[in-house]
C-alpha positions in Angstrom: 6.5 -51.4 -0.5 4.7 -50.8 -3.9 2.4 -53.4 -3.9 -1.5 -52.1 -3.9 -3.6 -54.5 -1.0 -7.0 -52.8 -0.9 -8.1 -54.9 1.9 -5.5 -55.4 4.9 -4.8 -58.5 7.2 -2.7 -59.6 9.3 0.0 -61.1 6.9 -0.1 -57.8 4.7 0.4 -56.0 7.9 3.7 -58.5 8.9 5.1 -58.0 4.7 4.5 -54.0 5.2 6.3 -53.7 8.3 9.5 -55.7 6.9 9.5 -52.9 4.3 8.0 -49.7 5.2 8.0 -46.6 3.3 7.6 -43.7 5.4 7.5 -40.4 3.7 7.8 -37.7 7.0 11.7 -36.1 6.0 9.7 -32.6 5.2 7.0 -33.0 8.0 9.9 -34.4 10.8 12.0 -31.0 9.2 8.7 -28.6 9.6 8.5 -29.7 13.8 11.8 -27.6 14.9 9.5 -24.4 14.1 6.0 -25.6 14.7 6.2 -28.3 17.6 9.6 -27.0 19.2 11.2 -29.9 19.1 15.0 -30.3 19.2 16.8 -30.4 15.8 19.3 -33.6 16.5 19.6 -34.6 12.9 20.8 -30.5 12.2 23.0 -29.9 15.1 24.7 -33.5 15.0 25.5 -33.8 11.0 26.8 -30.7 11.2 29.2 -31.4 14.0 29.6 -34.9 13.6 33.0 -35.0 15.8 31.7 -33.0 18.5 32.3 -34.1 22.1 29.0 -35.5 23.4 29.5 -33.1 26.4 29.1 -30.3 24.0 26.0 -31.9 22.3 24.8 -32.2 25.6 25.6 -28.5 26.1 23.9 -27.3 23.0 20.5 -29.4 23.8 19.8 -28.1 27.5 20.8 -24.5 26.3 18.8 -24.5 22.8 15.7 -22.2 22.4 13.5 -22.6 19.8 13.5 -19.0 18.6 12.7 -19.5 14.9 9.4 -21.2 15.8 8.4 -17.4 16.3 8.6 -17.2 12.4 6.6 -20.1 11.8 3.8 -18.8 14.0 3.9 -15.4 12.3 3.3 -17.3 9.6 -0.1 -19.6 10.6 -1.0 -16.1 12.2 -1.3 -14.6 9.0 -3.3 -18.1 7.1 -5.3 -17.6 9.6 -6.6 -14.2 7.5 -8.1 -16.2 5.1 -10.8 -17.0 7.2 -11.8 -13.2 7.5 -11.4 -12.8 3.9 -14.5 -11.5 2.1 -16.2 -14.4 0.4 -14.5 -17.0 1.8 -17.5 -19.5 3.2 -19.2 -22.9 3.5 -22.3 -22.2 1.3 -24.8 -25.0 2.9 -27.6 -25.9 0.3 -31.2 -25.9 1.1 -31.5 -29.0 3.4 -35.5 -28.9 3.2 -35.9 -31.4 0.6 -34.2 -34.3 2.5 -37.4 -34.9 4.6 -36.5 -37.8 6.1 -33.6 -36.3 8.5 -35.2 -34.4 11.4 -34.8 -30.2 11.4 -32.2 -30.7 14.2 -30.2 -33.5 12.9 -29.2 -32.3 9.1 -26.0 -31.5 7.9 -25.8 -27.9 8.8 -26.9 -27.9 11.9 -24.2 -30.9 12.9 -21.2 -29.1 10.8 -22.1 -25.5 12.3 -22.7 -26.3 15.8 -22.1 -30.4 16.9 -18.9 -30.7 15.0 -15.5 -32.2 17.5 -14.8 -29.6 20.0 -14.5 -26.7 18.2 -18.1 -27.3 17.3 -18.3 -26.2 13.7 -16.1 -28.3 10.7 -15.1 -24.0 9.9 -13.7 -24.1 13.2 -12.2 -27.1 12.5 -10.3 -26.3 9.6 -8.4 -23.3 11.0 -7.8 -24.7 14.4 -6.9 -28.0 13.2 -6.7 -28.4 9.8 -4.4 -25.2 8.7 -1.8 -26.3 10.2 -1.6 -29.9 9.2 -2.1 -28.6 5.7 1.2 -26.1 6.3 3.4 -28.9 7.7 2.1 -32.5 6.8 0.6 -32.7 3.0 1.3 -36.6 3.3 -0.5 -36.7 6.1 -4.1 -38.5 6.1 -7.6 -37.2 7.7 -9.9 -40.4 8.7 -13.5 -39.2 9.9 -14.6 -42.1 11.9 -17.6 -42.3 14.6 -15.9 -43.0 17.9 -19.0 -43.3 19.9 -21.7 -46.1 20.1 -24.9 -44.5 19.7 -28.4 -46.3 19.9 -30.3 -47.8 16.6 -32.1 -45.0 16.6 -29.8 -42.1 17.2 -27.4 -40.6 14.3 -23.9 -41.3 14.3 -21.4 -38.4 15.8 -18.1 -38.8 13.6 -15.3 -36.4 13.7 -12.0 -35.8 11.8 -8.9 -37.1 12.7 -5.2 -36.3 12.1 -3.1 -39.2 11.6 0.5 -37.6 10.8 2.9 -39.2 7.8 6.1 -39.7 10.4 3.7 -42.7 11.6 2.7 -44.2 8.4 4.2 -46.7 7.1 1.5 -47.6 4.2 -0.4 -45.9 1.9 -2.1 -46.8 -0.9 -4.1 -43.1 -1.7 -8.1 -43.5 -1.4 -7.9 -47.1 -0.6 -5.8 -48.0 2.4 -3.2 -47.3 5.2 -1.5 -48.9 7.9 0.5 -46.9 10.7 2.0 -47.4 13.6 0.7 -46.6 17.6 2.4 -43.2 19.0 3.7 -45.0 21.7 3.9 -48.7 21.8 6.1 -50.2 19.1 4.4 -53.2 18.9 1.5 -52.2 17.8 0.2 -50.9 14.6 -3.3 -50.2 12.7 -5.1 -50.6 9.6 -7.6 -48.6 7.6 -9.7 -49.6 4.5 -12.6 -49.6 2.9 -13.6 -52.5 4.9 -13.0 -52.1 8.2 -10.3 -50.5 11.2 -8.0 -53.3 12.5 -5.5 -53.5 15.3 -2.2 -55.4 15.2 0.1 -57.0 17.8 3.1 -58.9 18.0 2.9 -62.8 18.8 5.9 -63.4 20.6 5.5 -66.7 20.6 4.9 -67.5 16.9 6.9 -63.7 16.2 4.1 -63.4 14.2 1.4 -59.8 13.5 -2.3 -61.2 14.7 -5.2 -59.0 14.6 -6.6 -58.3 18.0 -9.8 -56.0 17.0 -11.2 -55.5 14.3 -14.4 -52.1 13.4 -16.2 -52.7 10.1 -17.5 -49.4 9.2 -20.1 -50.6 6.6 -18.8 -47.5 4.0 -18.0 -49.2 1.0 -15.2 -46.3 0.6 -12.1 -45.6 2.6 -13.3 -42.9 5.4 -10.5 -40.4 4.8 -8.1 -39.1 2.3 -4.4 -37.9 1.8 -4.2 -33.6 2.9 -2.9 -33.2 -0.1 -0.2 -29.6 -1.6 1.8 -29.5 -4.2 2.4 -32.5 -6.2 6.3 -34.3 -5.7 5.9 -37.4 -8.0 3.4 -39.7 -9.0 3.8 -43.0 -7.9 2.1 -46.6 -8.1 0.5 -46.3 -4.2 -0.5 -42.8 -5.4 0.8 -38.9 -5.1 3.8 -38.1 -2.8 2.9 -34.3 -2.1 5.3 -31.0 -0.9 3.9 -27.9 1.4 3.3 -24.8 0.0 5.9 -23.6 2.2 8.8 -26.1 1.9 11.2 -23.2 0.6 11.1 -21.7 3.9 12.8 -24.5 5.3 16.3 -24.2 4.2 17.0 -20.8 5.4 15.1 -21.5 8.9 17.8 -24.5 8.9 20.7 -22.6 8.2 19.8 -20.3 10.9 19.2 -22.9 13.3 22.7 -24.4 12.9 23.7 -20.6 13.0 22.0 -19.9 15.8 23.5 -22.8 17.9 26.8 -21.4 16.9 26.4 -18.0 17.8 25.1 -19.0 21.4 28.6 -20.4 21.9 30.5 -17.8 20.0 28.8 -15.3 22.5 29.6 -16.9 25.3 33.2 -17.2 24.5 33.9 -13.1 23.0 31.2 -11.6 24.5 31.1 -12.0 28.4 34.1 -10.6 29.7 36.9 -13.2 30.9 38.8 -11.7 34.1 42.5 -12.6 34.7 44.0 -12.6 38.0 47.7 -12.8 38.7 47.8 -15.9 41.5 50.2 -17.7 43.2 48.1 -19.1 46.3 48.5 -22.7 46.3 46.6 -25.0 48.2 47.7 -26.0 51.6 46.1 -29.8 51.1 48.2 -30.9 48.5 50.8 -28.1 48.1 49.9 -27.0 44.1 49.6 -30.3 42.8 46.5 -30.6 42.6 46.3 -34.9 43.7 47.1 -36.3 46.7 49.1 -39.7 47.8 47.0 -42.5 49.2 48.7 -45.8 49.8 50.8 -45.2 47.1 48.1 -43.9 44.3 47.4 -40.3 43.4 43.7 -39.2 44.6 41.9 -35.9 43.4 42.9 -33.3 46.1 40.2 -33.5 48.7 40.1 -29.2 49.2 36.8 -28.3 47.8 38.3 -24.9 46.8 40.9 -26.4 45.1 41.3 -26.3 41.3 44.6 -27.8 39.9 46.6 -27.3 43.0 45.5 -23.5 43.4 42.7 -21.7 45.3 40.9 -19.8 42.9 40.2 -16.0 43.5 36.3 -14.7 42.8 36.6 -11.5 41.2 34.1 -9.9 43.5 36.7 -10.3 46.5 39.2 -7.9 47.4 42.6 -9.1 45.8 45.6 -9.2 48.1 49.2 -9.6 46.7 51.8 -10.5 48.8 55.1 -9.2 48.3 57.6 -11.4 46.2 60.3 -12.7 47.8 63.2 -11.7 44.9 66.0 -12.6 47.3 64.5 -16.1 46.9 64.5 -16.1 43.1 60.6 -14.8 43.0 59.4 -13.0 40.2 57.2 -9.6 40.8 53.4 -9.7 40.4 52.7 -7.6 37.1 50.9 -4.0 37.7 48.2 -4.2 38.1 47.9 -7.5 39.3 44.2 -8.7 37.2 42.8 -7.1 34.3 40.3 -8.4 31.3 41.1 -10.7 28.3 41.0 -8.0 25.4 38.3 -10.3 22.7 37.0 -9.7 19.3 33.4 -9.5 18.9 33.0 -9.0 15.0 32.3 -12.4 14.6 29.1 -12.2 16.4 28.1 -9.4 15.2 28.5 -11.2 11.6 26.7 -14.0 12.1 24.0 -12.1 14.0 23.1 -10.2 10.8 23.8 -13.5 9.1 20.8 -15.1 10.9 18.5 -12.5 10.6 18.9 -12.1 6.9 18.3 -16.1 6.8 15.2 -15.3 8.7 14.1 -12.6 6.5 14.9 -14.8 3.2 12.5 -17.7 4.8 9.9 -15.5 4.7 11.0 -14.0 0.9 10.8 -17.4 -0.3 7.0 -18.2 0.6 6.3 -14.5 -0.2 5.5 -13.5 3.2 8.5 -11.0 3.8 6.4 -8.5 4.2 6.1 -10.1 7.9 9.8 -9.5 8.5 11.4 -5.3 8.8 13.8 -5.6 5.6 17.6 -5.8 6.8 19.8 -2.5 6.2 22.8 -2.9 4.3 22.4 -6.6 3.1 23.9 -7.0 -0.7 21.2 -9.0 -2.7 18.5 -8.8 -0.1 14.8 -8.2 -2.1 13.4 -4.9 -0.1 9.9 -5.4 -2.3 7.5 -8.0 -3.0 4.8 -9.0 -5.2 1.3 -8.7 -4.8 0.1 -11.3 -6.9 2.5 -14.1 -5.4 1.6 -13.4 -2.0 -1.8 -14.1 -3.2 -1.2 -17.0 -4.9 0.2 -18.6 -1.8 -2.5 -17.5 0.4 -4.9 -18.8 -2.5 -3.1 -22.5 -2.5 -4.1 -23.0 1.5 -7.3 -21.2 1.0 -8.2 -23.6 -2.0 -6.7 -26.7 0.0 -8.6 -25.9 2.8 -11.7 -25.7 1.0 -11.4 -29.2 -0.4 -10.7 -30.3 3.2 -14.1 -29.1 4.6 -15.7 -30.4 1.1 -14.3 -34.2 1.8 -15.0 -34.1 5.3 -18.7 -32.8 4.6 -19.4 -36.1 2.2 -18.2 -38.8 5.1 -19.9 -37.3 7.6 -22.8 -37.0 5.7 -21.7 -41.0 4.5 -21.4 -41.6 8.3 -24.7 -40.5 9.2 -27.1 -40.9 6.4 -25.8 -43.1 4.3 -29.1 -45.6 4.9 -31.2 -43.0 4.1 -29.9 -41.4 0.9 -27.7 -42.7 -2.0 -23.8 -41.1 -2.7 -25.4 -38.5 -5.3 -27.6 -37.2 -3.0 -25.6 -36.9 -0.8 -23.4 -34.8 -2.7 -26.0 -32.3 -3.3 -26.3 -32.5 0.5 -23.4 -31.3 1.1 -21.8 -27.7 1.3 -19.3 -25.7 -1.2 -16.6 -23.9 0.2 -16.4 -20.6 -1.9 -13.1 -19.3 -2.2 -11.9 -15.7 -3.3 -9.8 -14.5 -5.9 -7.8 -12.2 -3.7 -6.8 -11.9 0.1 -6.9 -9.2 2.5 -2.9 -10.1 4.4 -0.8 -6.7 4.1 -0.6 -5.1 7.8 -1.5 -1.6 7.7 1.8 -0.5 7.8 3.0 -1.9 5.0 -0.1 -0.7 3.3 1.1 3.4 4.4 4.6 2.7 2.8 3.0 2.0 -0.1 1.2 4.6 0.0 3.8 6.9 1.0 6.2 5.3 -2.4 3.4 5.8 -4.4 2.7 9.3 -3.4 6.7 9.5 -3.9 5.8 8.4 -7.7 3.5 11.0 -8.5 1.0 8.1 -9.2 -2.4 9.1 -10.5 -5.0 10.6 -7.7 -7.4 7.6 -8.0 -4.8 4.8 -8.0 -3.8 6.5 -4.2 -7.3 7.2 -3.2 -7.6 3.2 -4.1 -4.9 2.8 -2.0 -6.0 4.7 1.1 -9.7 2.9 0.9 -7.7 -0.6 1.4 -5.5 1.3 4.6 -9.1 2.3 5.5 -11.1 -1.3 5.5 -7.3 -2.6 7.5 -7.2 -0.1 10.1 -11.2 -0.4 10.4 -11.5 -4.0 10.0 -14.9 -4.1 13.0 -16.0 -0.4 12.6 -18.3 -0.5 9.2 -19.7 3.4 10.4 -16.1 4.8 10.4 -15.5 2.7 6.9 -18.6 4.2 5.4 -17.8 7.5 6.6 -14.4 7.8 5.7 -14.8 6.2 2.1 -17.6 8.7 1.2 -15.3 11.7 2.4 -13.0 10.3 -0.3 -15.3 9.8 -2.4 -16.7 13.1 -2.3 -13.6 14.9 -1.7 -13.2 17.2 -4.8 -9.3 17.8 -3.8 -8.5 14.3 -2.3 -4.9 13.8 -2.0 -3.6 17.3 -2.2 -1.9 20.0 -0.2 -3.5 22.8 1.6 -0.9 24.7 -0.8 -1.9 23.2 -4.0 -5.4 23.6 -3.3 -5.1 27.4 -2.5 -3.3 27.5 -6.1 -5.7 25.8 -8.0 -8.6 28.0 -6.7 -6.3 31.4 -7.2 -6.0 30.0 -10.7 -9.0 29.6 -10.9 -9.1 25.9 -11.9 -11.1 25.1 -8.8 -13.9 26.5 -7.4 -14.5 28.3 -3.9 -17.1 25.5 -2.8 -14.9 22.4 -3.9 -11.8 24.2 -1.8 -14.5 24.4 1.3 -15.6 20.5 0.6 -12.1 19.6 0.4 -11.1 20.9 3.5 -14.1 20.4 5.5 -14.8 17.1 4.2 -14.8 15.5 7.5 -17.3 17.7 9.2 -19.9 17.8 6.3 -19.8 13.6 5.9 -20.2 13.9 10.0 -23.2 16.6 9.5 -24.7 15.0 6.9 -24.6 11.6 8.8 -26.6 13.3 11.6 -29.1 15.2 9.3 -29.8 13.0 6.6 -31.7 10.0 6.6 -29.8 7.1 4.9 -26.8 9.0 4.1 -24.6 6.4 2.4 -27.3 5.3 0.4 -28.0 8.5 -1.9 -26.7 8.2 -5.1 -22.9 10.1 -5.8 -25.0 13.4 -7.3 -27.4 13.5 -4.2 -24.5 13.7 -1.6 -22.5 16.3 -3.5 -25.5 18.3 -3.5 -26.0 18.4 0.7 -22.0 19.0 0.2 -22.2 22.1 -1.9 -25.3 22.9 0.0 -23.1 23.2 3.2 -20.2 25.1 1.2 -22.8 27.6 0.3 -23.7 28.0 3.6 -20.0 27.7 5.2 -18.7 30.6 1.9 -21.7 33.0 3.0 -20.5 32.6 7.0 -16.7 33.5 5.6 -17.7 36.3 3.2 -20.0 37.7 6.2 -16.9 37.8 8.6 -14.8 38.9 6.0 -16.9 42.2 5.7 -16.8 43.0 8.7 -12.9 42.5 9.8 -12.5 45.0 6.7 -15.1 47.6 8.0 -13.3 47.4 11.2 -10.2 47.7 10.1 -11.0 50.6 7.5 -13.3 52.6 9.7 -10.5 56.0 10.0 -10.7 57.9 6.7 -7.6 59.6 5.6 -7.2 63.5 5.7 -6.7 65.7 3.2 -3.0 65.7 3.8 -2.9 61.6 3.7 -2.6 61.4 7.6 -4.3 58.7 9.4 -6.9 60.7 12.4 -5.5 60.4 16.2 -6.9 58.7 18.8 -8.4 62.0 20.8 -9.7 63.0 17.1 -11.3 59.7 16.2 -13.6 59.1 18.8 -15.4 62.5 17.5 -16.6 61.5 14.6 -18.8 59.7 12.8 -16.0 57.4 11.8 -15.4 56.5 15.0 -18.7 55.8 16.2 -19.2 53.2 13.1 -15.6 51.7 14.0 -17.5 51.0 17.7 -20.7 49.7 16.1 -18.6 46.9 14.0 -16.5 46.0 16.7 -19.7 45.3 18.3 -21.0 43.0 15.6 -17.6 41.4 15.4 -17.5 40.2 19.3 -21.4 39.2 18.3 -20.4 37.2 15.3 -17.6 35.4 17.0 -14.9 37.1 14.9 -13.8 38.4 17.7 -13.4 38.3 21.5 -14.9 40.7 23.7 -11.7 41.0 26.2 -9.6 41.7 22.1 -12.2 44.0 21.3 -12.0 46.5 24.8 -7.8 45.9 24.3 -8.6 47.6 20.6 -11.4 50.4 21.1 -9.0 51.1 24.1 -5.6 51.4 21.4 -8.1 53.1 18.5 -10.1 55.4 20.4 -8.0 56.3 23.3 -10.1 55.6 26.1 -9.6 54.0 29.5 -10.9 50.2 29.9 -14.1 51.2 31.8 -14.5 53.6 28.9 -13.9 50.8 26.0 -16.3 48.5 28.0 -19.5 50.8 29.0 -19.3 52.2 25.2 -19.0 48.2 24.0 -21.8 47.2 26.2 -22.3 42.8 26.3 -22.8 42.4 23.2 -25.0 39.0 22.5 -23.2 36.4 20.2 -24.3 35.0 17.3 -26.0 31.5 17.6 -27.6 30.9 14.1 -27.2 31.0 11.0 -30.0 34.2 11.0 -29.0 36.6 13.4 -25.6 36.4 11.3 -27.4 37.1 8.3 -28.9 39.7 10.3 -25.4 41.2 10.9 -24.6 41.0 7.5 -27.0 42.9 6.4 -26.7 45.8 8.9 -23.0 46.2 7.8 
């Protein structure tokens, strides 16, 4: 039907339904993965001569296990609305006066809107999914509840799907069927909302009820994706996502195939040498009954012999061979020998298939790559992962936007005109890029580029986006860890390469001590500093180098005195290190004690090491070590060990 009625009656209604045009084949196909539903048109065409006991078969054993791609799928969309940017930017509703503070726009769309209470709500719970599976399907916002003179309409969106349309001229007008009841249908325009039955009498369409919604516009408007062809009634559109369909179809009809080819070369088939025949009707499986053959009426009885479970003990009689009997074979049951590889083919069949479905909306990265598959993409794009998220986001955007102008239509349309309206209503603000990769994909990337030798900033990039993904609620730990890599003089490299660089002297000491302390300075400074993160760049590396000062002196400290402790014996005139019954004598022994003291008291050392040592150096007896030792006090501060320092 071509013709364009902008106003719909009852004869229209009778001409339409003679001739509908119902465009539902890619919304019917998107229902096997996002309703459940059975695939009859897949299974049958594809086994056309199948015995219906088989189809029968197939149906009460399918299971929709692909709709577990589609989900992973909306699970991701549903990113968008997390993405930074993406909002309903409400303008200032002050200036219309005339609608009271509680009853404007905002406050209706944020908080009174259907049941999900705000039209943001809405559009993911609702709306993303209609806009994935049903672009030709139409959204009427229409006040279902009779309200007072006085009191502002309530209207809410509604989903009528394309698989029940059977008109529609775009902007202007449909007509669709009930979900149940054949014999009846509706009517939308920019007039009124009409409902149609069947005379039987006259076999004629009469309108039974008839809404004038007083709009002077049609209250909805087609979801809208990708444009299929332009036509006379309007645009027929495609989803975003129609390429995923193919491959999720193949698998299906794989799927169904694989069930059965499991079935028969998986499970193991026993066979049992038998020759028990039934007693009722002597192994022929029918019995005579005035002269006509009747089923046999032993219940164990299948084809004139009694079955044996191969859980029961198996008892062979002995053959009679004087009476032409054959032996029983040795052993007597074993296992039909079967040949799996076909299964195992068509299993990694169907899960490359599912892995392709995702490749071909650019959402692979959902999907672990499959090993060993010839021609299988193992990387993806960026930018055309993007692109797809940006067509929904986008979509959705001018969902909310259209919806926002009827129910503003809806509910103020006596009080303000269509422009002001407009300026009434909100924007939806829609980013450039999308935050979708999961966090492991993010490290493999990380881990390739590392791999590449790619430039220190372009990884440090990359760990900030694993940061703000594995911190997605935790804005502290984001701050934190983005300043230590943005202070990090050394950030990306090896203990090994940094230990180079400084013995090259191409990096300093104090950048070697940032680098590898990073963590616990950004942690100090966090604690000590007021407003941390927001110093300028050249004010936090100053507390940093500040604390590498401090953390150099402590190492340089300790330093000096492991080497007076370990250099206390002086070397005789005939190169030979003093003994231990010699060293405790002299001078150099009693310094060796003394710095051994200020070791246990700096922390270099433990007091229990440092008896086992004067004990091994010295030559004395534990209580010995210990009353020459004394307790010495540790070091607490940063003083006392300057204290020490200076002593040595």
């Amino acid at each position: 039907m071509d013709k364009k009625f902008a106003i719909i009656n009852a004869e229209i209604v009778s001409e339409i339904i003679r001739k509908p045009h119902i465009e539902a084949e890619e919304y019917e196909n998107f229902l096997y993965y996002s309703d459940n539903e059975y695939p009859h048109k897949l299974i049958d065409e594809n086994r056309p001569n199948e015995h219906n006991i088989v189809k029968e078969y197939r149906k009460k054993t399918y299971q929709p296990v692909f709709s577990e791609v589609f989900d992973r799928v909306l699970n991701s969309l549903n990113k968008i609305q997390r993405a930074d940017g993406f909002m309903l930017k409400f303008p200032d509703q002050s200036e219309f006066s005339k609608i009271s503070a509680d009853e404007k726009l905002d406050v209706y769309l944020t908080k009174n809107f259907t049941a999900s209470k705000s039209l943001f709500n809405w559009a993911f719970q609702v709306g993303l999914k209609q806009a994935v599976i049903d672009v030709n399907g139409v959204v009427i916002v229409w006040n279902e509840e009779e309200v007072s003179e006085t009191e502002y309409t309530k209207p809410q969106a509604f989903i009528i799907n394309s698989d029940r349309i059977i008109y529609s001229y775009e902007n202007n007008a449909i007509v669709y069927k009930d979900d149940d009841d054949r014999n009846v249908y509706y009517s939308i325009d920019k007039v009124s909302w009409n409902k149609y039955k069947r005379d039987y009498k006259s076999n004629k369409w009469v309108m039974v009820e008839q809404y004038f919604h007083n709009l002077g516009l049609f209250p909805g408007f087609t979801i809208g994706g990708i444009v299929e062809e332009e036509e006379e009634l309007g645009r027929e559109y495609q989803s975003v996502f129609r390429a995923m369909l193919p491959w999720l179809n193949v698998a299906t009809i794989e799927f169904s195939d694989l069930r059965a080819e499991i079935t028969q070369h998986i499970h193991s088939t026993v066979w049992i040498y038998q020759d028990q025949q039934c007693p009722t009707c002597n192994g022929n499986g029918w019995l005579n009954r005035d002269n006509e053959k009747v089923p046999c009426t032993n219940g164990e009885c299948k084809g004139g012999q009694i079955p044996l479970s191969p859980y029961e003990t198996l008892r062979v009689r002995p053959a009679k061979t004087t009476m032409g009997e054959v032996p029983a074979p040795t052993p007597p049951m074993g296992y039909i020998q079967k040949q799996p590889e076909i299964a195992e083919l068509q299993d990694r069949r169907i899960n490359e298939m599912r892995y392709r479905a995702l490749a071909a909306v650019n959402m692979q990265f959902l999907e672990s790559t499959p090993t060993a598959q010839s021609g299988v993409a193992k990387a993806y794009d960026r930018d055309e992962t993007n692109n797809t998220f940006y067509s929904i986001a986008t979509n959705l955007g001018l969902m909310m936007e259209r919806i926002s102008f009827l129910v503003a239509k809806w509910r103020y349309g006596l009080l303000y005109n269509d422009v002001d309206l407009e300026r009434m209503c909100p924007v939806c603000i829609v980013p450039n890029t999308f935050d979708v990769l999961g966090s492991q994909t993010i490290v493999d990337e990380i881990k390739s580029a590392k791999d590449s030798t790619l430039n220190d900033a372009v990884l440090s990039e990359m760990e900030l986006e694993f940061i703000k993904k594995r911190f997605p609620n935790d804005i502290e730990m984001q701050n934190k860890l983005r300043a230590a890599f943005e202070l990090d003089p050394a950030s990306g490299k090896t203990e090994e390469q940094i230990a180079l660089l400084v013995g090259n002297k191409l990096m300093s000491k104090q950048d070697a001590i940032i680098s590898t302390y990073i963590t616990d300075f950004i942690d100090r400074a966090y604690d000590e500093v007021d407003n941390f993160i927001q110093l300028t760049k050249r004010e936090k590396q100053a507390i940093l180098y500040k604390y590498a000062d401090e953390k150099l002196s402590e190492i340089n400290a300790k330093d000096k005195i492991y080497r007076k402790i370990f250099e206390t014996a002086p070397v005789d005139q005939s190169g030979n290190m003093p003994t231990a019954a010699d060293l405790k004598y002299t001078v150099g022994g009693l310094s060796g004690i003394i710095e051994v003291v200020k070791a246990v008291s700096s922390g270099v050392y433990d007091l229990d090491a440092a008896v086992r040592l004067v004990m091994d150096r010295f030559g004395l007896t534990e209580e010995e070590a210990r009353a020459q030792l004394g307790t010495p006090k540790v070091v607490t501060n940063e003083t006392d060990l300057n204290t020490i320092t200076k002593l040595t």
